[in-house]
N, C-alpha and C positions, 0 to 999 in steps of 0.2 A: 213778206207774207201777205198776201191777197187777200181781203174783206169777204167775210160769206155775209151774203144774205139770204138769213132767216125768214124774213117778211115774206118773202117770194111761196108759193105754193112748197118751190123744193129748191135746194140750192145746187142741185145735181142734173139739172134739164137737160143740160149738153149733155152731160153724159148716161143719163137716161136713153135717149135719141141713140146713141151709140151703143148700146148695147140692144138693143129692140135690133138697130140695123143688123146687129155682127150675128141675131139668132139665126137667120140664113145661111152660115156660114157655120153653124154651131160643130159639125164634123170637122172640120177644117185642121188641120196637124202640120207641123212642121217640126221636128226634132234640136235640130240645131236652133230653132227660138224657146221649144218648152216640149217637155218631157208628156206636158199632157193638152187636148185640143181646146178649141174656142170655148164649147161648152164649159167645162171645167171652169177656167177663168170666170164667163158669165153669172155661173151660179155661183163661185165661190165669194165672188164681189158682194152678189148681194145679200147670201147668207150674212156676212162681214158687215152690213149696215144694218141688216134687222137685229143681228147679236149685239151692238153696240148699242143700239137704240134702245133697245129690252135691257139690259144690262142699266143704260141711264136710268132709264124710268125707275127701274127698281131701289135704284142704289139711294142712300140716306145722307142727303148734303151734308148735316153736319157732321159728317163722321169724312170728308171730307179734308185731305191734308198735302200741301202743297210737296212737290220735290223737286229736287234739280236729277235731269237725266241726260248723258253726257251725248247717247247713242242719237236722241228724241232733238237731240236743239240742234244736233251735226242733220240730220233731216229733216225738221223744221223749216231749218234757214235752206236749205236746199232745194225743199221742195219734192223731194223723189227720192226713192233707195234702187240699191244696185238691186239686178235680178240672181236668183238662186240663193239669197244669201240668208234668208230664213225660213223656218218649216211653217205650215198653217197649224193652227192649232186643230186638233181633232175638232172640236164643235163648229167653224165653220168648212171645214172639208166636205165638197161635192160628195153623194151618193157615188157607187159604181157604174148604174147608171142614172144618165142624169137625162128628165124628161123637158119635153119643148113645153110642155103643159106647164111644167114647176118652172120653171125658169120664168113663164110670162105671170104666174100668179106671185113668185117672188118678188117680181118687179113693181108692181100693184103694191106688195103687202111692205115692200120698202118704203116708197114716195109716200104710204100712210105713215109707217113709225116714221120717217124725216120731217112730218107735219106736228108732231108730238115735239118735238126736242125744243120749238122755241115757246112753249110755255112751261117750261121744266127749269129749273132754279141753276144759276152758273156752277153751282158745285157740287151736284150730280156727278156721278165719277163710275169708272169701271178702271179693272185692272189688265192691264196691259199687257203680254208676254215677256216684252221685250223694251218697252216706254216706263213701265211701272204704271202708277196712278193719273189716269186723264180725265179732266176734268169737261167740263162740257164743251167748252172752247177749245181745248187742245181734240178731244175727242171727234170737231167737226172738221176739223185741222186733219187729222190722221185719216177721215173718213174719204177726205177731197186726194187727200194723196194717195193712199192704197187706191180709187176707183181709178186714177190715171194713172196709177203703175202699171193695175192690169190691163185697161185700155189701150196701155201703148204696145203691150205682148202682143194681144189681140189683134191689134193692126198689123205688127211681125208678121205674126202667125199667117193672116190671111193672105197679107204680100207673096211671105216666100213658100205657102202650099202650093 
């Protein structure tokens, strides 16, 4: 598992960079990589780090409780999940349509809430769909993984349009 660093403005620069790149691209479809195009991806990533980050902020450390999850440590140690293989939950799902306006202020209103997370207490927690309870470390963990799961669609995508 690769070291984040908090310190940094954002621990997502590359892939900030990468998704700024891929809005040019944001129509961009290819079927046989994903059911829905660039855009989608873009905004649904980074809905997925403001909800998390909001969700930290909110949540009440001490109420905080460790678990073991068997699905979370098989990709943890992996580093990646298979594609298709889970639904978004309704609260970060792109709009139907998805605007190049929102996407660039989602990005913006991201790298803010990722500046928040390192002075917020390790056991800050939200709940998971499919992790159960993550705590601020695993939750920075999940954040680096989901943004290069869809990053790497994104790149599909762009290749085989």
């Amino acid at each position: 598992m690769s070291k984040v660093n908090l310190s940094s403005d954002s621990f997502l620069d590359s892939e900030f960079s990468k998704i700024q790149a891929a809005i040019s691209h944001r129509d961009a479809l290819s079927p046989k990589v994903s059911k829905v195009d660039v855009a989608w991806h873009l905004d649904h990533m980074l809905k997925t780090i403001i909800f998390i980050c909001n969700a930290l902020a909110k949540s009440n450390p001490a109420e905080y409780k460790s678990s073991f999850n068997l699905t979370r440590a098989i990709i943890y140690t992996f580093g990646g999940f298979p594609r298709g293989v889970a639904k978004s939950p309704r609260v970060v799902r792109p709009p139907d349509v998805i605007l190049t306006e929102e996407i660039q202020q989602q990005i913006v209103t991201a790298k803010e809430s990722l500046k928040t997370l390192k002075h917020l207490d390790e056991n800050v927690h939200f709940n998971h769909p499919y992790f159960n309870i993550l705590n601020k470390k695993q939750s920075i963990r999940f954040i680096k993984i989901h943004t290069g799961h869809h990053l790497k669609i994104v790149r599909d995508i762009i290749k085989k349009a």
